[in-house]
FIBAKE-188485 format. One record per residue (C-alpha): residue number from 1; chain; residue in three letters; x, y, z. Coordinates in steps of 0.5 Angstrom, whole numbers, m for minus. Example, Ala and Ser with C-alpha at 12.3 -4.5 7.8 and 13.67 -1.06 7.14 Angstrom:
2
+------+-------+-------+-------+-------+-------+
| figu | domar | lumti |     x |     y |     z |
+------+-------+-------+-------+-------+-------+
|    1 |     A |   ALA |    25 |    m9 |    16 |
|    2 |     A |   SER |    27 |    m2 |    14 |
+------+-------+-------+-------+-------+-------+
***
This chain:
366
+------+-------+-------+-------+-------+-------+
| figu | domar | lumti |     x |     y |     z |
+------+-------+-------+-------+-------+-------+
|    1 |     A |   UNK |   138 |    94 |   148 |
|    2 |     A |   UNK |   143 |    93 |   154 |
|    3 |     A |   UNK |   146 |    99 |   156 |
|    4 |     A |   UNK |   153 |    95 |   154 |
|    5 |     A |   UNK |   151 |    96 |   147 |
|    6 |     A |   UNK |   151 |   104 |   148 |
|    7 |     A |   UNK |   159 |   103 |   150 |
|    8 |     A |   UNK |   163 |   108 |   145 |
|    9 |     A |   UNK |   170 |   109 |   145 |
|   10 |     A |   UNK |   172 |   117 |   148 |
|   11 |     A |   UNK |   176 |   119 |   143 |
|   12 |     A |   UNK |   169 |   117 |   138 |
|   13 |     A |   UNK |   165 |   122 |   143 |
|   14 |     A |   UNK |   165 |   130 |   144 |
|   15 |     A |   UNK |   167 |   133 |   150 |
|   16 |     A |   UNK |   161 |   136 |   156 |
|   17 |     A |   UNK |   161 |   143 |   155 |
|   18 |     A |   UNK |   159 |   149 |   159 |
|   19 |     A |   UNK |   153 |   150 |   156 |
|   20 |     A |   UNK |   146 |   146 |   157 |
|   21 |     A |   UNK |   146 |   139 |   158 |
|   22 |     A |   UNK |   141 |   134 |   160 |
|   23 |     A |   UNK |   143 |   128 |   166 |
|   24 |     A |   UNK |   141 |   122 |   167 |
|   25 |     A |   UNK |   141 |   119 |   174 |
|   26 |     A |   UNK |   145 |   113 |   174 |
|   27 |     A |   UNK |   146 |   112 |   181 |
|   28 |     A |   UNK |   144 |   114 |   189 |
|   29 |     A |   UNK |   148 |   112 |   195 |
|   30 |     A |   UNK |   147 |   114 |   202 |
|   31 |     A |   UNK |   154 |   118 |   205 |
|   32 |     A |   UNK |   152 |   119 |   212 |
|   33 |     A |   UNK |   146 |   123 |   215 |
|   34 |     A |   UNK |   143 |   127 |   210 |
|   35 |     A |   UNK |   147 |   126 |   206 |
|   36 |     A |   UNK |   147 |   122 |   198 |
|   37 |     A |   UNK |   151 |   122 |   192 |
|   38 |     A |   UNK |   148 |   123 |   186 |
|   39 |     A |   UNK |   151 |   120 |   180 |
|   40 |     A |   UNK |   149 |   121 |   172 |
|   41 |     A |   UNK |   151 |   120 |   166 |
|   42 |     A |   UNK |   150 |   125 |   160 |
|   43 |     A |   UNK |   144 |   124 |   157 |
|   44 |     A |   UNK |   147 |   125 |   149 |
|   45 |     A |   UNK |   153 |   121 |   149 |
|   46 |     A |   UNK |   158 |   127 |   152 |
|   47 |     A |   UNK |   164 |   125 |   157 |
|   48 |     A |   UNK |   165 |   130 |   161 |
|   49 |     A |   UNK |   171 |   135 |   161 |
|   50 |     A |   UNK |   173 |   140 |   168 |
|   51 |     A |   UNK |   178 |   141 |   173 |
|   52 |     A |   UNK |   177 |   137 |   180 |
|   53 |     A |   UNK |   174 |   143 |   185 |
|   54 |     A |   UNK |   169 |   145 |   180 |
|   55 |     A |   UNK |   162 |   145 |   181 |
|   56 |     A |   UNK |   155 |   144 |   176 |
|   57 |     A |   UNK |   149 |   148 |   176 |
|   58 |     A |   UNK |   143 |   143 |   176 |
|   59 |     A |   UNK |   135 |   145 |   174 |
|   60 |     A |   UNK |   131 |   141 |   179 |
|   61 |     A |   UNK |   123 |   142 |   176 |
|   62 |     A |   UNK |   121 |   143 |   183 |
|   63 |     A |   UNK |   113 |   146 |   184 |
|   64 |     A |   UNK |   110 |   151 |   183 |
|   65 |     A |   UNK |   117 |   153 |   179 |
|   66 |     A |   UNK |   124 |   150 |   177 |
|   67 |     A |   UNK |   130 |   152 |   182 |
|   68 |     A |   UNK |   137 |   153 |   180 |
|   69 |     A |   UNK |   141 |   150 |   185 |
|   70 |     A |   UNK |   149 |   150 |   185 |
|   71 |     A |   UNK |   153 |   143 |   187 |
|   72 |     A |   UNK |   161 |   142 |   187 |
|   73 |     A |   UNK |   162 |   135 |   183 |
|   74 |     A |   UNK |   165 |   130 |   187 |
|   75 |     A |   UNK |   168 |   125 |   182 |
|   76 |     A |   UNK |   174 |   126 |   178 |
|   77 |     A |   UNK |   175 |   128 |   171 |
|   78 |     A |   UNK |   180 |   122 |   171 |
|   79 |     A |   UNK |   173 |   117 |   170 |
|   80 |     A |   UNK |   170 |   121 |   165 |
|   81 |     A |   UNK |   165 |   118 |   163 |
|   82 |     A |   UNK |   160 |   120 |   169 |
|   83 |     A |   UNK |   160 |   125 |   174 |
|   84 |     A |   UNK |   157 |   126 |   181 |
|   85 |     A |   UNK |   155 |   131 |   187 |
|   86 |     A |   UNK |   155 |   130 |   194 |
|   87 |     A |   UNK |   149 |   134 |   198 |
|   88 |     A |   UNK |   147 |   134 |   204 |
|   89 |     A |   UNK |   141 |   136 |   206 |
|   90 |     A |   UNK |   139 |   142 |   211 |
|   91 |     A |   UNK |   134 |   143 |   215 |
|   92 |     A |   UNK |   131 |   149 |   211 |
|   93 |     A |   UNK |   133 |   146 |   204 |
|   94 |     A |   UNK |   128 |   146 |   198 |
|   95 |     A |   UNK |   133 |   144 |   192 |
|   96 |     A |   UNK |   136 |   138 |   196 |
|   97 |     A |   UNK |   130 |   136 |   199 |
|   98 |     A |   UNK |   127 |   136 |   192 |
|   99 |     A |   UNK |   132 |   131 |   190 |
|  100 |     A |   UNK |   132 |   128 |   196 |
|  101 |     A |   UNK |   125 |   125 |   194 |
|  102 |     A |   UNK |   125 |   125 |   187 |
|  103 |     A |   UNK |   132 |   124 |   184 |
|  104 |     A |   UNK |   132 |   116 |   182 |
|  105 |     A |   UNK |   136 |   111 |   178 |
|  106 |     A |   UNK |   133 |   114 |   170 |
|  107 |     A |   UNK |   132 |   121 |   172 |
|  108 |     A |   UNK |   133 |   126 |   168 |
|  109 |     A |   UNK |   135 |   133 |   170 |
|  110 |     A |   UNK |   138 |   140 |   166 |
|  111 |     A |   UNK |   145 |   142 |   169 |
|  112 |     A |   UNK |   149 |   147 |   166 |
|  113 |     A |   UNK |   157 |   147 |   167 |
|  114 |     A |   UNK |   162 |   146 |   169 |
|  115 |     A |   UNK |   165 |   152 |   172 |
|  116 |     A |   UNK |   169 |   156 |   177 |
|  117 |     A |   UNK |   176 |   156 |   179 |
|  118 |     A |   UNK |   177 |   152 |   186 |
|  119 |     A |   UNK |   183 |   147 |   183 |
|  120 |     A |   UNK |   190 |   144 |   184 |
|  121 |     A |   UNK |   190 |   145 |   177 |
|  122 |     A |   UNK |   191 |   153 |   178 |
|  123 |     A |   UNK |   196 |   152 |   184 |
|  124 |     A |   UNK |   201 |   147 |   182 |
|  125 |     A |   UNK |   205 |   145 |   188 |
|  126 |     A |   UNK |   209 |   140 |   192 |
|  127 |     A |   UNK |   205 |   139 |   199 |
|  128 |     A |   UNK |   197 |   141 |   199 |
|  129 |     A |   UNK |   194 |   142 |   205 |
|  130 |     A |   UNK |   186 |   140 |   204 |
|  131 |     A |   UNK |   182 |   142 |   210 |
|  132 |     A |   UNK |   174 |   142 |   211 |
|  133 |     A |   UNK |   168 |   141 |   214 |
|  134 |     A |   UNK |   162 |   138 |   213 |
|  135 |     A |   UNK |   160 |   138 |   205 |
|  136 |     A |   UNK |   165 |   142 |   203 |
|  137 |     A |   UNK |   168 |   136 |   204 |
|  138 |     A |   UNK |   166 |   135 |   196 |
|  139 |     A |   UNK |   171 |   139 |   192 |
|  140 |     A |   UNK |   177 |   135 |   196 |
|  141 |     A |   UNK |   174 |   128 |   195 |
|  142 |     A |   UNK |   174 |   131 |   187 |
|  143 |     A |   UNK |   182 |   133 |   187 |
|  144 |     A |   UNK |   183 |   126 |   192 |
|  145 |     A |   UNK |   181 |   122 |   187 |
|  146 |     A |   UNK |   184 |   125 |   182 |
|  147 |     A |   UNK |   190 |   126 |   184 |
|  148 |     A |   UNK |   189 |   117 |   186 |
|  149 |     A |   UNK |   188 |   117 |   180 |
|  150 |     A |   UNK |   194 |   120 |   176 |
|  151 |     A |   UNK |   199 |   123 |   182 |
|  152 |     A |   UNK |   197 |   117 |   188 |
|  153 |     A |   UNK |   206 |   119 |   191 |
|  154 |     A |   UNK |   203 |   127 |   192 |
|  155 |     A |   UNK |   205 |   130 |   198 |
|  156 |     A |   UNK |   198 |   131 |   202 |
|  157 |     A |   UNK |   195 |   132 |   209 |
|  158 |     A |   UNK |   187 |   131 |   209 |
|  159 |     A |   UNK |   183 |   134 |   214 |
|  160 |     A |   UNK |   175 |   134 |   216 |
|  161 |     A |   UNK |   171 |   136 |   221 |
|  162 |     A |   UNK |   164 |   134 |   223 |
|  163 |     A |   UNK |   160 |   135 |   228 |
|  164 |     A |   UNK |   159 |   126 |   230 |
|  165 |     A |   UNK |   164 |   121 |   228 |
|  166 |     A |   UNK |   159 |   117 |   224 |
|  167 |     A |   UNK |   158 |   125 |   219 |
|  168 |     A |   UNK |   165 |   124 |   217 |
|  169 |     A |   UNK |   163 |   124 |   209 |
|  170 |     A |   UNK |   167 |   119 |   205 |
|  171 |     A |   UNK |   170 |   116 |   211 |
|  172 |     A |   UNK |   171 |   109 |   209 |
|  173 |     A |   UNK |   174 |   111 |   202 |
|  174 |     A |   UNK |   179 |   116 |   205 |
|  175 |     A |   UNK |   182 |   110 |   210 |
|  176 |     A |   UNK |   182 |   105 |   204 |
|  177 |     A |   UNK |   185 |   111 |   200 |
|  178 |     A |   UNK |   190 |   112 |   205 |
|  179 |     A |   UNK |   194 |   105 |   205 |
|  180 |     A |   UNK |   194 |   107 |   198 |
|  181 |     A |   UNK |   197 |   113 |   198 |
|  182 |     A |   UNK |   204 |   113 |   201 |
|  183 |     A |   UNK |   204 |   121 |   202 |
|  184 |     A |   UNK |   196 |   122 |   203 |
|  185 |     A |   UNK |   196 |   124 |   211 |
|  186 |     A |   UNK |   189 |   124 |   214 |
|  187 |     A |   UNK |   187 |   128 |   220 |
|  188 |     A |   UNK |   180 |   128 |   223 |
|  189 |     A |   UNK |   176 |   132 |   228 |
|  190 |     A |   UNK |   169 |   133 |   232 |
|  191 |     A |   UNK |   166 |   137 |   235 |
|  192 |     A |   UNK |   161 |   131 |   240 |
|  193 |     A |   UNK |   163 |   124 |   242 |
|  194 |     A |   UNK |   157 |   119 |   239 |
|  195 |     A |   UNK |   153 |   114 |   242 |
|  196 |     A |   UNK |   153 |   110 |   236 |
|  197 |     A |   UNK |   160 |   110 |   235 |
|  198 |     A |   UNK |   166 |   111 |   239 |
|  199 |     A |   UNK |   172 |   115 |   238 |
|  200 |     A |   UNK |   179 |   116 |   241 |
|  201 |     A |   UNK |   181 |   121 |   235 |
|  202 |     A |   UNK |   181 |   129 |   236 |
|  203 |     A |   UNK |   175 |   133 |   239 |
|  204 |     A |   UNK |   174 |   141 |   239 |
|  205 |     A |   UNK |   175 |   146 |   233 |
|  206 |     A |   UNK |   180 |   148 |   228 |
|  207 |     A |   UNK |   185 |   153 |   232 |
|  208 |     A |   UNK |   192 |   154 |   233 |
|  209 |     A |   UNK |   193 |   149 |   238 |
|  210 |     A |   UNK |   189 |   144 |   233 |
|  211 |     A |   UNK |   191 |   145 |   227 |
|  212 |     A |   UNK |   200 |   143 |   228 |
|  213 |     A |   UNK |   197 |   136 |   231 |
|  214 |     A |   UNK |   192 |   135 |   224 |
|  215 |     A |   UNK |   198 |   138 |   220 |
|  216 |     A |   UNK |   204 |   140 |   223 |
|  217 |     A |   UNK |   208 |   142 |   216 |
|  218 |     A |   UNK |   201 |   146 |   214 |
|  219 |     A |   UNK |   207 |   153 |   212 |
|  220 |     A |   UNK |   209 |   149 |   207 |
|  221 |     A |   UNK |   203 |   147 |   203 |
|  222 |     A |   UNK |   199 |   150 |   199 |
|  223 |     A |   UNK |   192 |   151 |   203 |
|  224 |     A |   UNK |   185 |   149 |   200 |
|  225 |     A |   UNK |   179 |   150 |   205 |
|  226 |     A |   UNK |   172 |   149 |   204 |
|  227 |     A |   UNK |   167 |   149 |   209 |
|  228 |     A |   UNK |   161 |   154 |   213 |
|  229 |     A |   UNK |   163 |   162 |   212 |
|  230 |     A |   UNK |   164 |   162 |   220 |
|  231 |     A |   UNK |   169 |   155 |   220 |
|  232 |     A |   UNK |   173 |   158 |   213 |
|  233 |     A |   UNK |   174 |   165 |   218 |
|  234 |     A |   UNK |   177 |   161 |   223 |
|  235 |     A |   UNK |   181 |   157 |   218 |
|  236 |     A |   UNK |   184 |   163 |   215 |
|  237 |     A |   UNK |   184 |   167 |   222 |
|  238 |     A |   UNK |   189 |   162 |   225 |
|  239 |     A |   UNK |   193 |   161 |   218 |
|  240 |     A |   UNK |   194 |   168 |   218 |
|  241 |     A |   UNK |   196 |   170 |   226 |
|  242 |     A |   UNK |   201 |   163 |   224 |
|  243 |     A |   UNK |   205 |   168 |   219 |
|  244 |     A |   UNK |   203 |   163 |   214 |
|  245 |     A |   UNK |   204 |   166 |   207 |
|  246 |     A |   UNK |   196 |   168 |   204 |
|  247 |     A |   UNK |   198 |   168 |   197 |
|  248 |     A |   UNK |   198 |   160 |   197 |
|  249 |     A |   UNK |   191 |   160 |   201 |
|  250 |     A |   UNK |   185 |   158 |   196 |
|  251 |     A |   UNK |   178 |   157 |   199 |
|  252 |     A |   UNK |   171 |   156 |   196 |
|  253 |     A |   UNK |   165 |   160 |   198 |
|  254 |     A |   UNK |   159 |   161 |   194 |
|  255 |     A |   UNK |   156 |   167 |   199 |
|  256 |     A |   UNK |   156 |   173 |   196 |
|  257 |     A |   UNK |   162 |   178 |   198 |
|  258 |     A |   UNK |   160 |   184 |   201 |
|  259 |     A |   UNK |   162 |   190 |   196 |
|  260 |     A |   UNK |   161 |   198 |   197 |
|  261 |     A |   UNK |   158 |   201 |   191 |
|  262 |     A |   UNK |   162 |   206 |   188 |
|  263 |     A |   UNK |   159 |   211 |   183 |
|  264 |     A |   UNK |   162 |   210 |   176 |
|  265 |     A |   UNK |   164 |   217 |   173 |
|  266 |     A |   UNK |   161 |   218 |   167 |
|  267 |     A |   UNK |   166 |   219 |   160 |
|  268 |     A |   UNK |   165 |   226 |   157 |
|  269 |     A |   UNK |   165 |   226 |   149 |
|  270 |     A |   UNK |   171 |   225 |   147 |
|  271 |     A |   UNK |   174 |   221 |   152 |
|  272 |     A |   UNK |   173 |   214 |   149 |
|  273 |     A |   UNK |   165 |   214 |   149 |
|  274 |     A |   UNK |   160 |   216 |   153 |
|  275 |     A |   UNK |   157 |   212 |   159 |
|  276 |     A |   UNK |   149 |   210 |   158 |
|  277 |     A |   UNK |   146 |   217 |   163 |
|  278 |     A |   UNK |   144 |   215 |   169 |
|  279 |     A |   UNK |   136 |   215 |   167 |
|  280 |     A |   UNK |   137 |   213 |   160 |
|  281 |     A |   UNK |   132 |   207 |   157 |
|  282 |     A |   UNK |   137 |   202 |   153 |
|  283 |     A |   UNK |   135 |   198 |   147 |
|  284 |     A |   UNK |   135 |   190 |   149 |
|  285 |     A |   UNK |   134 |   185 |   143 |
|  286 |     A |   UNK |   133 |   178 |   146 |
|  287 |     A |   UNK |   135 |   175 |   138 |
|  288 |     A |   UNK |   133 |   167 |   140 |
|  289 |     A |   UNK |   127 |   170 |   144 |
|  290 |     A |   UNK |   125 |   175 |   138 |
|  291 |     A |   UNK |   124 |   180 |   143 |
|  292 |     A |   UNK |   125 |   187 |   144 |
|  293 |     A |   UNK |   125 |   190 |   151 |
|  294 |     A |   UNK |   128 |   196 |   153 |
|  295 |     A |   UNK |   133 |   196 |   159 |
|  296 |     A |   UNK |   130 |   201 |   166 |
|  297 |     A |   UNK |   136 |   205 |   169 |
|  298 |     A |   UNK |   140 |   201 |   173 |
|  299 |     A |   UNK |   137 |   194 |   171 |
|  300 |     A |   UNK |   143 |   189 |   168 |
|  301 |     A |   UNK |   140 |   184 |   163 |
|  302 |     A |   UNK |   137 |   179 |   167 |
|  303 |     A |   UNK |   133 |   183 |   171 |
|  304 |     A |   UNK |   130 |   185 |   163 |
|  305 |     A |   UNK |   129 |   178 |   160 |
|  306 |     A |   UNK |   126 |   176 |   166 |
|  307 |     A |   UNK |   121 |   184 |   166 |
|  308 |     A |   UNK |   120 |   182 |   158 |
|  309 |     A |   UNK |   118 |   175 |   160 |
|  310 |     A |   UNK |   125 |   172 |   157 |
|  311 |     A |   UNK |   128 |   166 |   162 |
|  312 |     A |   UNK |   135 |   166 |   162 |
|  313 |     A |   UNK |   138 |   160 |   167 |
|  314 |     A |   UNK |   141 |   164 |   174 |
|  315 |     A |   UNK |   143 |   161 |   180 |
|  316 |     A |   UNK |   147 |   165 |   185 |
|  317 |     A |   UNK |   145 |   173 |   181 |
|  318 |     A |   UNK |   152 |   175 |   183 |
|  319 |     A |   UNK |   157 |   173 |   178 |
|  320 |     A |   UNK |   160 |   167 |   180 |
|  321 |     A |   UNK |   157 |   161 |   178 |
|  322 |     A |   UNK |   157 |   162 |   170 |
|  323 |     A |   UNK |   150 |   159 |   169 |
|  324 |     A |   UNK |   147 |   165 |   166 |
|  325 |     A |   UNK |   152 |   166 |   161 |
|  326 |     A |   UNK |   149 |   168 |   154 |
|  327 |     A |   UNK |   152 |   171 |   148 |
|  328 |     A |   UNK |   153 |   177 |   146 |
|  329 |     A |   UNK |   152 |   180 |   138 |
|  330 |     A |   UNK |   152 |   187 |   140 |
|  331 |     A |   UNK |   153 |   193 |   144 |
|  332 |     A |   UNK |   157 |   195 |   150 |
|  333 |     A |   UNK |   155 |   192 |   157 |
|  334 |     A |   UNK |   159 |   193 |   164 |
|  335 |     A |   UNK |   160 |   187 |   167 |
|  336 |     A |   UNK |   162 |   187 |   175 |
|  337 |     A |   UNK |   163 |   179 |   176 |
|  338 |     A |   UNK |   166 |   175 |   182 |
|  339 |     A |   UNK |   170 |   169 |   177 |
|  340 |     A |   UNK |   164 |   166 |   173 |
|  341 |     A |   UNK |   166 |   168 |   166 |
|  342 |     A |   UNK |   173 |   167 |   163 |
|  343 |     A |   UNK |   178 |   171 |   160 |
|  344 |     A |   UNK |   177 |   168 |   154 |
|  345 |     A |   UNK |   170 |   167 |   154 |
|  346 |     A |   UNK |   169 |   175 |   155 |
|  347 |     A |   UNK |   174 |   175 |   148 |
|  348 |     A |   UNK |   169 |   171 |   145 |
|  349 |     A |   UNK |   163 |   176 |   145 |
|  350 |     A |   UNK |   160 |   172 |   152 |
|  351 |     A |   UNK |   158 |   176 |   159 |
|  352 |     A |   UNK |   154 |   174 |   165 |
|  353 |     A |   UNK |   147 |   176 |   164 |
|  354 |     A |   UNK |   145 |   177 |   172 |
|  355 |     A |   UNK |   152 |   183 |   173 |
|  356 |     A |   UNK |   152 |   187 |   166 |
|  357 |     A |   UNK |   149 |   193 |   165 |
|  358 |     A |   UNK |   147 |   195 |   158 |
|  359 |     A |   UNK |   151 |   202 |   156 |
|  360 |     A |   UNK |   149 |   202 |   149 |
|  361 |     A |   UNK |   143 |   198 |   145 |
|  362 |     A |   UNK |   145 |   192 |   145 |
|  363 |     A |   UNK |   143 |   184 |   142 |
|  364 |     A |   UNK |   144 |   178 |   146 |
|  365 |     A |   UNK |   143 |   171 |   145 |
|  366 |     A |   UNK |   137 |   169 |   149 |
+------+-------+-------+-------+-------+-------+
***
C-alpha cells in the first residue's frame, strides 16, 4: 500500500511523548562538510509535540554496544508530523559517524524525548537575538522556522559563525527565509576566506567591535546562544562587559557544569526523618525487571541497575537530558539534577535514575 494510504488526520492521532519511541527514517540531506540532516517519522503513527530548541536522545545500535547520543531537533513543532536533527560529524565522533554510515531512508532507531528547556516559548519577548556557531546553529533553525511559520513580522537578528563560507548550515534557507520575513535581520562571520567560495561579508570572532555590527540594537533583545563552550564564553563575556542585562541571556550546553561537592548534613531523629548513613546498603526493587539489588553507599540508581544487570537508557549521566527518567513506586531519593526533569513530573512519582540516591528502600519502574 502507498504510503499516501497511511495518512490520518492529527486530531485522529496521539501525541509523541517522552517516553520510548521507535523513528523511522524518511529522509538524508547533506547541509555542508560533515554535515546531514536526519528526517524521521514516527513509527506508530504519533505527531510529535515539543517547544522549538528542544532535543532528542536517540539509541543508535552501534557495535559492540548501542550508544546513546543527544541530538537538539532542527525542525519545527509547527510540521508536526516529522521531526529532524542536523549533526555534524567531528573528527573523533563514534555516534554521528555510526549515522553517518547507516542511517537510510527505512531505518529505524529508538529515540527518547523531547526534553530540555532552551525555547523562546520560555522567554517571550519583542526582539530576539540568536547567535552561533557551527552546529549549534540547530536549535535557532528550530525557533526560525517556527516563528516563520506562526509569527513571520517577529523582530529577529540571526547571527552565525563558522569557520568557511561554504560551513555556513542552512545558508541558503536563511537568505530565501530572509525575504520573507520582514523583521528577520541575518548576519554572518567567518573565520578564513575559501578557495571554493568567495566572500565580501565580515571575517574575525565575536567581540565587542563585531558583535554592534552584526547587531547593533543587541541590548534590547532577548539573547539566545548556542555553540562550542569556549565561543559561548566569548559571547557571554562581551554581553557582560556591555552592561547587558544577563537575566534575558539564555545559552544551551549539554557540558556537564562543574559543581563543588558539599557534605549533606544528615537529619537527626526527629527532625523530618532520618537521611540514609553514610555507609548504609539500601534496598533497590527494580519492579519490570523483577530484580531486587541493594544500593552501595554513595551509588545513585543508575549505577545499581547497571551492577545488578538492569539497563536504564542514559545519555549525559548528569541530570540534564531526562532520558533515564523512570518512575518511582516507593521510597525517598535525593536527586541533584541540571533541568532534566520537570516540576511536574517530579510530582508524578518521576526521577532522573543517573542523579538520585536512594535514602530509604525504594521501588522503581525499570
Amino acid at each position: 500500500m502507498s504510503d499516501l494510504g497511511l495518512y490520518r488526520n492529527l486530531d485522529e492521532m496521539a501525541p509523541w511523548n517522552d517516553r520510548l519511541q521507535v523513528l523511522e527514517v524518511i529522509g538524508v540531506t547533506d547541509e555542508a562538510p560533515d554535515v546531514k540532516t536526519f528526517t524521521f517519522r514516527s513509527d506508530n503513527q504519533t505527531w510529535f509535540r515539543y517547544k522549538p530548541g528542544q532535543f532528542v536522545t536517540l539509541e543508535l545500535p552501534a557495535e559492540p554496544e548501542p550508544v546513546m547520543r543527544t541530538y537538539t531537533l532542527s525542525s519545527s513543532p509547527s510540521r508536526p508530523f516529522s521531526i529532524a536533527v542536523t549533526v555534524k560529524a567531528q573528527a573523533g565522533s563514534v555516534g554521528t559517524r555510526w549515522m553517518f554510515d547507516h542511517l537510510k531512508p527505512g531505518a529505524r532507531i529508538k529515540a527518547y524525548g523531547p526534553s530540555g528547556d532552551f525555547s523562546l516559548h520560555q522567554h517571550p519577548a519583542a526582539k530576539y537575538l540568536f547567535v552561533s556557531a557551527g552546529s549549534g546553529i540547530t536549535p535557532m533553525m528550530s525557533m526560525l522556522r517556527w516563528l516563520n511559520d506562526c509569527a513571520p513580522w517577529t523582530d529577529v537578528a540571526f547571527v552565525n559563525c563558522a569557520r568557511r563560507p561554504e560551513e555556513i548550515i542552512f545558508r541558503k534557507e536563511l537568505e530565501l527565509l530572509g525575504t520573507h520575513m520582514p523583521g528577520l535581520s541575518l548576519g554572518f562571520m567567518i573565520e578564513e576566506r575559501s578557495s571554493r567560495e568567495g566572500w565580501f561579508g565580515h571575517m574575525g570572532r565575536i567581540d565587542a567591535v563585531r558583535l554592534p555590527l552584526l547587531s547593533p540594537d543587541f541590548r534590547e533583545r532577548e539573547v539566545f546562544c548556542c555553540g562550542p563552550d569556549p565561543f559561548m564564553r566569548a559571547v557571554r563575556g562581551t554581553l557582560e562587559a556591555s552592561g547587558f542585562d544577563m537575566a534575558r541571556y539564555h545559552q544551551e550546553s549539554f557540558a556537564a557544569p562543574v559543581i563543588e561537592e558539599v557534605p549533606a548534613p544528615f537529619a537527626m531523629p526527629g527532625e523530618g526523618g532520618a537521611k540514609a548513613a553514610p555507609d548504609a546498603v539500601v534496598p533497590v526493587r527494580f519492579s519490570l525487571s523483577d530484580v531486587d539489588a541493594d544500593c552501595l553507599a554513595g551509588q545513585t540508581v543508575l549505577q545499581t541497575a547497571r551492577a545488578s544487570g538492569v539497563r536504564i537508557p542514559a545519555a549525559c549521566e548528569f541530570g540534564l537530558c531526562g532520558t533515564c527518567k523512570i518512575r518511582k513506586l516507593s521510597g525517598e531519593v535525593e536527586m541533584s539534577h541540571n533541568g532534566g526533569i520537570l516540576d511536574h513530573e517530579i510530582d508524578d512519582g518521576f526521577i532522573l535514575a543517573c542523579c538520585s540516591k536512594p535514602l530509604s528502600a525504594i521501588e522503581v519502574e525499570a
